[in-house]
DORO-791895 format. One record per residue (C-alpha): x, y, z; residue in three letters; residue number from 1. Coordinates in Angstrom, 2 decimals, decimal comma. Layout:
<sites>
        X        Y        Z  residuo  num
        X        Y        Z      ALA  NUM
...
</sites>
This chain:
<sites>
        X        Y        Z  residuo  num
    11,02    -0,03   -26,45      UNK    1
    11,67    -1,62   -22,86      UNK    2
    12,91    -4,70   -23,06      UNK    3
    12,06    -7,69   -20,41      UNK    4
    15,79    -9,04   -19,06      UNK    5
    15,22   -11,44   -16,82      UNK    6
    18,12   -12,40   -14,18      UNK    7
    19,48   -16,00   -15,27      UNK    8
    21,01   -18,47   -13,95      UNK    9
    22,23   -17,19   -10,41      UNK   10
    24,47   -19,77    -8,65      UNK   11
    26,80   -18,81    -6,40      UNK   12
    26,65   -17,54    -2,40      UNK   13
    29,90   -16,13    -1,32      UNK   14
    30,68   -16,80     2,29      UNK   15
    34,73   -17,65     3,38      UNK   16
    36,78   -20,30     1,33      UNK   17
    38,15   -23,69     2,13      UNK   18
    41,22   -26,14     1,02      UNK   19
    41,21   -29,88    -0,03      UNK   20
    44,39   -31,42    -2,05      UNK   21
    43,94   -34,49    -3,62      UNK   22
    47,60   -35,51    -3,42      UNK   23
    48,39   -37,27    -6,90      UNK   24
    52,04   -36,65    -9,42      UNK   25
    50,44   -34,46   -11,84      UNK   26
    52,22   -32,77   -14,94      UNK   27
    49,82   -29,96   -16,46      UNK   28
    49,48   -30,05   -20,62      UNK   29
    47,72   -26,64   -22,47      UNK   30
    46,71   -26,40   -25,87      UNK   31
    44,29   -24,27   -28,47      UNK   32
    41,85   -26,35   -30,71      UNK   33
    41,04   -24,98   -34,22      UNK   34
    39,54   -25,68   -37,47      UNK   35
    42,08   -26,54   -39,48      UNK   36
    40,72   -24,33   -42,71      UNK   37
    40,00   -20,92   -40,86      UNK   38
    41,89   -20,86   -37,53      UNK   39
    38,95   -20,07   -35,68      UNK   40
    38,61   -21,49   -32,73      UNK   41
    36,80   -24,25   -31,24      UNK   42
    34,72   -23,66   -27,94      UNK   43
    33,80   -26,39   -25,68      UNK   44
    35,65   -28,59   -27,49      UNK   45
    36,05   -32,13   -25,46      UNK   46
    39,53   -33,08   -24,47      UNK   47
    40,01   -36,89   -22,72      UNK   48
    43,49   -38,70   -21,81      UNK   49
    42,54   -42,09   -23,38      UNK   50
    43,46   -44,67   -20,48      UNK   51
    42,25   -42,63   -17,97      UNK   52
    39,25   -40,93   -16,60      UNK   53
    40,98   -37,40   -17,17      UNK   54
    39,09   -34,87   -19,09      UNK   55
    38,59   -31,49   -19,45      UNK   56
    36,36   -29,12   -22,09      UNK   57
    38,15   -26,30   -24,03      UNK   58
    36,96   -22,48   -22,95      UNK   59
    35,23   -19,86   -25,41      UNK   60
    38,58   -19,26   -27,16      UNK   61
    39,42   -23,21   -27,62      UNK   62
    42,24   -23,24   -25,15      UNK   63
    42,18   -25,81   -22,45      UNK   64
    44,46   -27,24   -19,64      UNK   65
    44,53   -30,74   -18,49      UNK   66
    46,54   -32,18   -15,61      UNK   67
    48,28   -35,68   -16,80      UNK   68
    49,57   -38,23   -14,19      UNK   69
    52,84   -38,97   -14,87      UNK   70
    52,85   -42,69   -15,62      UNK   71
    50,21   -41,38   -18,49      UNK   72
    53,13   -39,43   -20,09      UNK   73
    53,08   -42,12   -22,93      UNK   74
    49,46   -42,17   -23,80      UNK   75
    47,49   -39,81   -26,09      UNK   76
    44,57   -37,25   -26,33      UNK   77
    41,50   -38,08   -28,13      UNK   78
    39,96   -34,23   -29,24      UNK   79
    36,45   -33,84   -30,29      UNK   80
    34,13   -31,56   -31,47      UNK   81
    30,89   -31,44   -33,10      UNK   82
    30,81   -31,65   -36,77      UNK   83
    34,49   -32,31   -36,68      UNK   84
    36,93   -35,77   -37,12      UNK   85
    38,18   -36,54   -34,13      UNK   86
    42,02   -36,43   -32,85      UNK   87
    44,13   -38,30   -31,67      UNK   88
    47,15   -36,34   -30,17      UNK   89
    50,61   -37,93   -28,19      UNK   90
    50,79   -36,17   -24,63      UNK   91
    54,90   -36,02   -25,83      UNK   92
    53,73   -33,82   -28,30      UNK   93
    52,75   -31,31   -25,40      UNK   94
    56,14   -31,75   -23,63      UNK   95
    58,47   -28,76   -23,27      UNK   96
    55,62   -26,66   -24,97      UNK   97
    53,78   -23,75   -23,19      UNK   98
    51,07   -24,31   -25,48      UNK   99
    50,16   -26,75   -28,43      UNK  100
    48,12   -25,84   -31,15      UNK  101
    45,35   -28,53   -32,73      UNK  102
    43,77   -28,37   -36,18      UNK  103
    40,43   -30,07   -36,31      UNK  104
    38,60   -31,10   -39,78      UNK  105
    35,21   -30,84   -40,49      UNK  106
    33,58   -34,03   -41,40      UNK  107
    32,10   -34,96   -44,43      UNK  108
    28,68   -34,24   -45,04      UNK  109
    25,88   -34,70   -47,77      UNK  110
    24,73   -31,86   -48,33      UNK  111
    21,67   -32,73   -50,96      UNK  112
    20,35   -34,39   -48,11      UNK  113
    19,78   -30,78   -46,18      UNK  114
    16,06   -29,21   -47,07      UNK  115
    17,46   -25,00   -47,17      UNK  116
    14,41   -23,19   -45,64      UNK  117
    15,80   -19,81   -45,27      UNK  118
    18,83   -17,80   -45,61      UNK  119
    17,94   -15,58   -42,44      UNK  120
    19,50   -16,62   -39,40      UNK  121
    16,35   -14,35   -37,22      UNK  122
    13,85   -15,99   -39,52      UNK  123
    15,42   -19,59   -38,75      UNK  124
    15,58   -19,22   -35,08      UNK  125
    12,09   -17,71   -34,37      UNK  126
    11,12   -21,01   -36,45      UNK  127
    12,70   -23,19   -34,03      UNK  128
    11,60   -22,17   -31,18      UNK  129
     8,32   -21,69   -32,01      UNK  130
     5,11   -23,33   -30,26      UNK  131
     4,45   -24,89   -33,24      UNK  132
     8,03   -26,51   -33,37      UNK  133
     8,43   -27,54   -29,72      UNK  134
     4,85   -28,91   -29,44      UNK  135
     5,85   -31,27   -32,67      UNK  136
     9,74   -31,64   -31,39      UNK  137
     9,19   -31,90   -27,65      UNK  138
     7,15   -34,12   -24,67      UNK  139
     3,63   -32,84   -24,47      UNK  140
     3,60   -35,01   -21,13      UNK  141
     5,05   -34,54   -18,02      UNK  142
     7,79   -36,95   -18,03      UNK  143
     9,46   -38,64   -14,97      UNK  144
    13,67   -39,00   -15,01      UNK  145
    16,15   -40,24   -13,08      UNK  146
    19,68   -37,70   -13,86      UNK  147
    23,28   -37,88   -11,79      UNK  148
    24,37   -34,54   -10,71      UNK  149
    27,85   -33,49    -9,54      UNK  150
    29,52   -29,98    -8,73      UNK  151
    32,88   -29,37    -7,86      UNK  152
    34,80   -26,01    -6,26      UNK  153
    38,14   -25,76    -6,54      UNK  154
    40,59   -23,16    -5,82      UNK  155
    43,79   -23,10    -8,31      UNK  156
    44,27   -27,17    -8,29      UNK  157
    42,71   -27,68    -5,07      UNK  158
    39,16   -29,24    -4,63      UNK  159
    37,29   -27,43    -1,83      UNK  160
    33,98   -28,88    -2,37      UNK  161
    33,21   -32,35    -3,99      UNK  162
    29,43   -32,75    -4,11      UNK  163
    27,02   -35,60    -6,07      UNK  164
    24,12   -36,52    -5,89      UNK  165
    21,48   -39,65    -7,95      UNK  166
    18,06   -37,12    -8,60      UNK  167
    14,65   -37,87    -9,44      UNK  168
    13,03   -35,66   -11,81      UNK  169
     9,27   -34,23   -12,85      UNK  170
    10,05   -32,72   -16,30      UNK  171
     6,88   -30,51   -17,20      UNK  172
     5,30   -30,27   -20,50      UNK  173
     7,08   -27,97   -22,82      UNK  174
     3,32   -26,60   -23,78      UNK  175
     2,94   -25,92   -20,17      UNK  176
     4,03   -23,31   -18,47      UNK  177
     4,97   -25,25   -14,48      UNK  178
     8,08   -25,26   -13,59      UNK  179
    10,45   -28,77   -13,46      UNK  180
    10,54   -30,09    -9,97      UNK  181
    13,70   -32,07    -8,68      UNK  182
    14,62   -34,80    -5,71      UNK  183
    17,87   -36,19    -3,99      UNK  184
    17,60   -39,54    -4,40      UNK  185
    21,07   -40,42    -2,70      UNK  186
    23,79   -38,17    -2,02      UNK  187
    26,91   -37,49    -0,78      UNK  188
    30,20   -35,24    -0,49      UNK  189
    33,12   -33,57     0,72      UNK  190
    33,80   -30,38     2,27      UNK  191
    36,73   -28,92     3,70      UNK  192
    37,00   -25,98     5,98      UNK  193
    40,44   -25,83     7,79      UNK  194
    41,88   -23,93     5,15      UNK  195
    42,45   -20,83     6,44      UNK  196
    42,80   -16,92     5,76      UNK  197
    41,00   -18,04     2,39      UNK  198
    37,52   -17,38     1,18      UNK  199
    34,66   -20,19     1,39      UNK  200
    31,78   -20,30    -1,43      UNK  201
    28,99   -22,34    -1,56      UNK  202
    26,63   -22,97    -4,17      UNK  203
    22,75   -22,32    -4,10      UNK  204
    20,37   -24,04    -6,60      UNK  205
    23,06   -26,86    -8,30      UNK  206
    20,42   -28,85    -9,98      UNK  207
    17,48   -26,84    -9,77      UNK  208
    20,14   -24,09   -12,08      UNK  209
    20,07   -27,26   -14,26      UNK  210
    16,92   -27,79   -14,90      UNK  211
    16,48   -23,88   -15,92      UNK  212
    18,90   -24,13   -18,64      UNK  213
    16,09   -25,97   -20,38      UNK  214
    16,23   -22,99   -22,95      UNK  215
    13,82   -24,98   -25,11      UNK  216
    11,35   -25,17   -22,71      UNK  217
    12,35   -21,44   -20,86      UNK  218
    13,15   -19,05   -24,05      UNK  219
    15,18   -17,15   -23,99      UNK  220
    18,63   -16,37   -22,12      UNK  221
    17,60   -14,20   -19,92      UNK  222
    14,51   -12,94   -21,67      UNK  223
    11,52   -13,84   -23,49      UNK  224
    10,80   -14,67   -27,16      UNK  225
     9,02   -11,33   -27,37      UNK  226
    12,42    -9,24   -26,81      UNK  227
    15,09   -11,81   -27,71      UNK  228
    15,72   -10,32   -31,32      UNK  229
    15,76    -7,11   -30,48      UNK  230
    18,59    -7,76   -27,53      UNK  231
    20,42   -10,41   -29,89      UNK  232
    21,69   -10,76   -33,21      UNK  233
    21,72   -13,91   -34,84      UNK  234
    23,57   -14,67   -37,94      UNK  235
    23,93   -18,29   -39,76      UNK  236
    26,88   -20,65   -39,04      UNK  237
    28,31   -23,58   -40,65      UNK  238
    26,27   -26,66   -41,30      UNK  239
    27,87   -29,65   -38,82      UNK  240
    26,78   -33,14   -38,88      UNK  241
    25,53   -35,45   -35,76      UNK  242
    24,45   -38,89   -35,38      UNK  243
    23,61   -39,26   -39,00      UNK  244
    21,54   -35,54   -38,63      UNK  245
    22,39   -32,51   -40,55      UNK  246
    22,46   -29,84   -38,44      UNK  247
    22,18   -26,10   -39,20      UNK  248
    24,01   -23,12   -36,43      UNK  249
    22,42   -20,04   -35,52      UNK  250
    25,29   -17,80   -33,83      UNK  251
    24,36   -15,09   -31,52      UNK  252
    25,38   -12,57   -29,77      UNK  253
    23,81    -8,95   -27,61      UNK  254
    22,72    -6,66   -29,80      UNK  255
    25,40    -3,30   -30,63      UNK  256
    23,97    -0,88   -27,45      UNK  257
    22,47    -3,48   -25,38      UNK  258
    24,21    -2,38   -21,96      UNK  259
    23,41    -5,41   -20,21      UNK  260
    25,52    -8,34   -19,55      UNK  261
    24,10   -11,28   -21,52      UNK  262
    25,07   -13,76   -23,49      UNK  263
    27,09   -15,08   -27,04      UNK  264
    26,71   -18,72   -28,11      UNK  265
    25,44   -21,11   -31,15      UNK  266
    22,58   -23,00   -31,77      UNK  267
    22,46   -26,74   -33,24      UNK  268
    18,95   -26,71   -35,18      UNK  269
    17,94   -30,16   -37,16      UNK  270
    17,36   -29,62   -40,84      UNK  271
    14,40   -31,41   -41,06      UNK  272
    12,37   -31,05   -37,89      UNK  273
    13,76   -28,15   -36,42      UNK  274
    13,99   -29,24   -33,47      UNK  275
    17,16   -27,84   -30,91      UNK  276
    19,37   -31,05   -30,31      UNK  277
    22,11   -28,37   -28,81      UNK  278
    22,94   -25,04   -27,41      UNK  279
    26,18   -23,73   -25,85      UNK  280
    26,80   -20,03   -25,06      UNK  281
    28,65   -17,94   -22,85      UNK  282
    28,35   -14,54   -20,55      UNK  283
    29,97   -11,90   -21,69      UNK  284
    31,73   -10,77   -19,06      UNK  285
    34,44    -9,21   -20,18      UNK  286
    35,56    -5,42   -19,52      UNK  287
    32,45    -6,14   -17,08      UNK  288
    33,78    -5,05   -13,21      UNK  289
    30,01    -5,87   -12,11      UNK  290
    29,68    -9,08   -13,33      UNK  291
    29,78   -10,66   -10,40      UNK  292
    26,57    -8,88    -9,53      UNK  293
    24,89   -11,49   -11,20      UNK  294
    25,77   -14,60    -9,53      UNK  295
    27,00   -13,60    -5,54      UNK  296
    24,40   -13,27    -2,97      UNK  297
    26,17   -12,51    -0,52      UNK  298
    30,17   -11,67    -0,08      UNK  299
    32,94    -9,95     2,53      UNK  300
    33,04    -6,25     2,08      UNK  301
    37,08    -6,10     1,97      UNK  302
    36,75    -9,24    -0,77      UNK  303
    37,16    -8,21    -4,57      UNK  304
    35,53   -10,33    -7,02      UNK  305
    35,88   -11,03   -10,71      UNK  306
    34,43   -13,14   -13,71      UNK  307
    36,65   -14,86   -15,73      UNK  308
    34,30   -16,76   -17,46      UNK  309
    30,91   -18,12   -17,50      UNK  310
    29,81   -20,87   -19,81      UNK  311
    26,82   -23,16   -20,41      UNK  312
    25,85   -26,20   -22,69      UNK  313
    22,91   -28,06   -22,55      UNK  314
    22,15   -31,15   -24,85      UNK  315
    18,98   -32,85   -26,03      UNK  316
    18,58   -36,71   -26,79      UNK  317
    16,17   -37,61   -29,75      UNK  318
    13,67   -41,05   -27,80      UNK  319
    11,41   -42,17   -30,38      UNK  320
     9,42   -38,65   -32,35      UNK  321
    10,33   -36,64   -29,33      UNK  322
    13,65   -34,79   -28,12      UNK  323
    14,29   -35,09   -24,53      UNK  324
    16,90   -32,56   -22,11      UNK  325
    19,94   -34,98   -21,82      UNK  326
    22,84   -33,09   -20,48      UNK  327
    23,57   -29,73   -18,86      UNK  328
    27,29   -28,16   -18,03      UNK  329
    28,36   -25,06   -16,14      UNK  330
    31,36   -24,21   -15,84      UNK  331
    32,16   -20,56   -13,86      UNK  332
    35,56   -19,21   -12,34      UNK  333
    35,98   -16,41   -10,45      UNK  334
    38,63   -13,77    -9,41      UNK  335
    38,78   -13,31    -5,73      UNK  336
    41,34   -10,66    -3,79      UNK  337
    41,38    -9,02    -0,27      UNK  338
    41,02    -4,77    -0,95      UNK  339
    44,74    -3,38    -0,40      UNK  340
    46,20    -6,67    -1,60      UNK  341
    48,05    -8,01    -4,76      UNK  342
    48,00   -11,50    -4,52      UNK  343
    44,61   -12,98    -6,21      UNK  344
    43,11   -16,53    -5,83      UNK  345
    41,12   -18,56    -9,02      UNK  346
    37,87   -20,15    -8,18      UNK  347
    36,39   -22,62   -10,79      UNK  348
    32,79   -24,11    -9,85      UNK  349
    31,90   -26,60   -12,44      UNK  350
    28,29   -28,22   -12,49      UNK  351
    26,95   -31,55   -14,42      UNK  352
    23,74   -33,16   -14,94      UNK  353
    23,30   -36,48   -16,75      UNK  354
    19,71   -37,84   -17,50      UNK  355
    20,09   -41,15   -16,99      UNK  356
    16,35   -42,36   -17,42      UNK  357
    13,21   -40,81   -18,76      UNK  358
    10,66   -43,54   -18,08      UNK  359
    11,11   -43,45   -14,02      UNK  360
     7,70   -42,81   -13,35      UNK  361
     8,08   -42,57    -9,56      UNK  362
     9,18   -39,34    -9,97      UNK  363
     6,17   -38,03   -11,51      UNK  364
     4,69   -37,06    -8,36      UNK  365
     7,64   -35,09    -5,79      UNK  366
     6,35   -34,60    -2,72      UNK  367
     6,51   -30,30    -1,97      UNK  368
     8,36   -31,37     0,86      UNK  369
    11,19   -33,39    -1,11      UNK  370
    11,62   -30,74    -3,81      UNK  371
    15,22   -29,33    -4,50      UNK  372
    14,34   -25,63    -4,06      UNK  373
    16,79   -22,61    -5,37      UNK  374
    17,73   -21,45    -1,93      UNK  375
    18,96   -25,02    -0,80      UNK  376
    22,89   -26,04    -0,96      UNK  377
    23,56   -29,73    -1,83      UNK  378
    26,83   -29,55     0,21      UNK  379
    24,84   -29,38     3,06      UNK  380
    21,93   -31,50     1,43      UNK  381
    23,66   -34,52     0,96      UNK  382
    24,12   -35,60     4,53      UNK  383
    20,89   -36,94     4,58      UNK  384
    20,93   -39,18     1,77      UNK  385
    23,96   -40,80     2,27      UNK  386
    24,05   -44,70     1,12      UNK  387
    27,12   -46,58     1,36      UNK  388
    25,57   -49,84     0,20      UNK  389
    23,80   -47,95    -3,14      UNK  390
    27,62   -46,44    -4,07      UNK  391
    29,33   -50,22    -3,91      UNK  392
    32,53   -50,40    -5,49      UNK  393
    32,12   -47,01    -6,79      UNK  394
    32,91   -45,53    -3,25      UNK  395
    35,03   -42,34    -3,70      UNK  396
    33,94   -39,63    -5,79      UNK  397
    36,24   -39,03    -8,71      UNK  398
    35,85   -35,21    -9,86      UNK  399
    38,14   -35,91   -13,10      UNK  400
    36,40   -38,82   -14,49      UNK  401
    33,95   -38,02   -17,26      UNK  402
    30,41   -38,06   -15,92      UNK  403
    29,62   -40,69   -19,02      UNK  404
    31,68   -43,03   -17,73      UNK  405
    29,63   -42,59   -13,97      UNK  406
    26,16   -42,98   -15,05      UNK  407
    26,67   -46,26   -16,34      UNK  408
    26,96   -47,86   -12,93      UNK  409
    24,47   -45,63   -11,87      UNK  410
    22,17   -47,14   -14,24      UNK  411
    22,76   -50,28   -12,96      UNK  412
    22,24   -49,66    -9,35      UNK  413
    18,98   -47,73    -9,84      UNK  414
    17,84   -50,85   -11,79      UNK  415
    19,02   -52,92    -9,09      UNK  416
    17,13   -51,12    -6,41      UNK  417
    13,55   -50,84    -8,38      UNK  418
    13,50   -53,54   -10,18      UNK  419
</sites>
């Protein structure tokens, strides 16, 4: 049988890199998060230095770094994870440690509450994503959004690019098959190029890349419904609970002989409705020397490039009968080395989208000419939208504060400008 892979989610175009330090006391703190019963561990799990706007989001194997001013020494970590109580952990408990392990418990759940519809994990995701489930679970109506977007490079410790921008949105039917169209609203950023004998990247597509992670609306990762259980195997996880919702997991993962790169991750699938409320996943990239095939454009011949990881989440908020796309992460890093040359450099490019609205209805008809298209960089973008009066007292862009914590100003400016 051929099988239809389609290339997904291509960010990156490699060019020569650049150097900005944000000069601030830092100590760095690593752990490993995992369920207490099992030892597993806990991808993506969310990591925040109460006090502070300092966060950071465990990798595929639950280990995570976070960077801890020193006059937060004394404070703690809250840890969360879906389906699981959260933690609260000292940062002294970190101290002197290379690494700290963290037991998370699952929460309670009722579990006579859950309708069982099948015991097949194939069976139950096939069900999900069917037409029949997305026209019931999903807008039949193009919908008009307003989202805040920000991407960040940064080599090692060092922000290179600082980009963010306040989008409108035209989100397509999910029984239609038009593609989601996207507009700066305001913008702005920071680039640095003095640094030299380094290598610069910028990133093509940022919130365009976004909107394509709508797997509900685009199945599936990179390829169709028609192939996707032939190239994947899916097998039933634990049952979590979220916002008062029991939720069932589909894991999956490329299918034994599948020689492509693609993709391992879980599914969060309501009991009742079967509607997708989550899905995070990751590329498998490892033992993969080509990997970064699939995300450079364009590069230096006598640069070497790896992937260290590549990892996506994308979130859905329930509005009434109807689910709507709420959140998107990615979060890449890359090896990068001169040919004949031991010393290698990290590269982590990190991208966020926040809906913050999904009753602007001015953005339910983009002008062609004011679309975000794939092949446009919002580093250069953003010049043109710049607004010092929209930003107010939120004037500097703060790459470590959690984008929740952002969108509620945003909120209130947008409501302050169309009002």
């Amino acid at each position: 049988m051929r099988h239809h892979i389609q290339r997904f989610l291509l960010l990156p175009a490699m060019l020569l890199f650049v150097s900005m330090a944000f000069a601030q006391d830092l100590k760095t703190i690593n752990g490993k998060i995992e369920d207490a019963s099992t030892g597993y561990p806990l991808p993506f799990a969310s990591v925040t230095l109460l006090n502070s706007t300092f966060s950071n989001v465990a990798n595929s194997e639950g280990e995570f770094s976070l960077k801890v001013p020193v006059e937060n020494l004394n404070d703690s970590l809250l840890v969360s994870f879906l389906g699981y109580r959260n933690l609260k952990v000292p940062v002294t408990e970190f101290i002197g440690k290379r690494s700290k392990r963290i037991k998370l418990y699952p929460t309670t759940m009722d579990i006579r509450s859950i309708t069982v519809r099948t015991d097949d994990a194939e069976d139950l995701f096939i069900s999900a994503f069917s037409s029949k489930a997305v026209k019931h679970n999903y807008p039949t109506d193009p919908a008009g959004m307003s989202g805040f977007y920000r991407e960040t490079i940064k080599k090692g410790n060092k922000y290179l690019s600082l980009s963010e921008a306040v989008v409108d949105i035209l989100k397509q039917s999910y029984t239609s098959s038009f593609g989601d169209n996207i507009a700066i609203y305001k913008g702005r950023g920071n680039t640095n190029r003095n640094a030299a004998d380094t290598v610069f990247m910028q990133l093509q597509g940022g919130p365009v890349t976004s909107l394509q992670m709508d797997i509900v609306k685009n199945p599936f990762i990179a390829t169709d419904m028609v192939a996707a259980t032939d190239l994947y195997e899916f097998r039933l996880g634990p049952l979590v609970f979220m916002d008062d919702l029991n939720i069932y997991t589909i894991d999956f993962n490329q299918a034994p002989g599948v020689k492509d790169i693609l993709f391992r991750g879980r599914i969060y699938v309501e009991s009742q409705t079967l509607a997708v409320v989550r899905i995070e996943f990751d590329m498998n990239v490892e033992g993969r020397d080509d990997a970064w095939k699939s995300f450079v454009r364009k590069k230096p011949d006598d640069v070497q490039l790896g992937v260290d990881w590549a990892k996506y989440q994308i979130n859905y908020r329930q509005n009434g009968e109807k689910w709507y796309m709420d959140y998107a992460r990615i979060d890449l890093r890359f090896t990068a080395k001169y040919k004949g040359k031991w010393l290698k450099s990290k590269y982590d490019i990190i991208t966020e989208l926040a809906i913050t609205d999904t009753d602007n209805k001015s953005a339910l008809k983009i002008p062609v000419a004011e679309r975000f298209r794939m092949k446009d960089i919002l580093q250069k973008e953003v010049a043109d939208f710049q607004d010092e009066d929209f930003w107010e007292d939120y004037n500097i862009i703060e790459p470590d504060a959690k984008i929740e914590n952002i969108i509620n100003r945003i909120i209130r400016q947008l409501k302050k400008e169309r009002d």
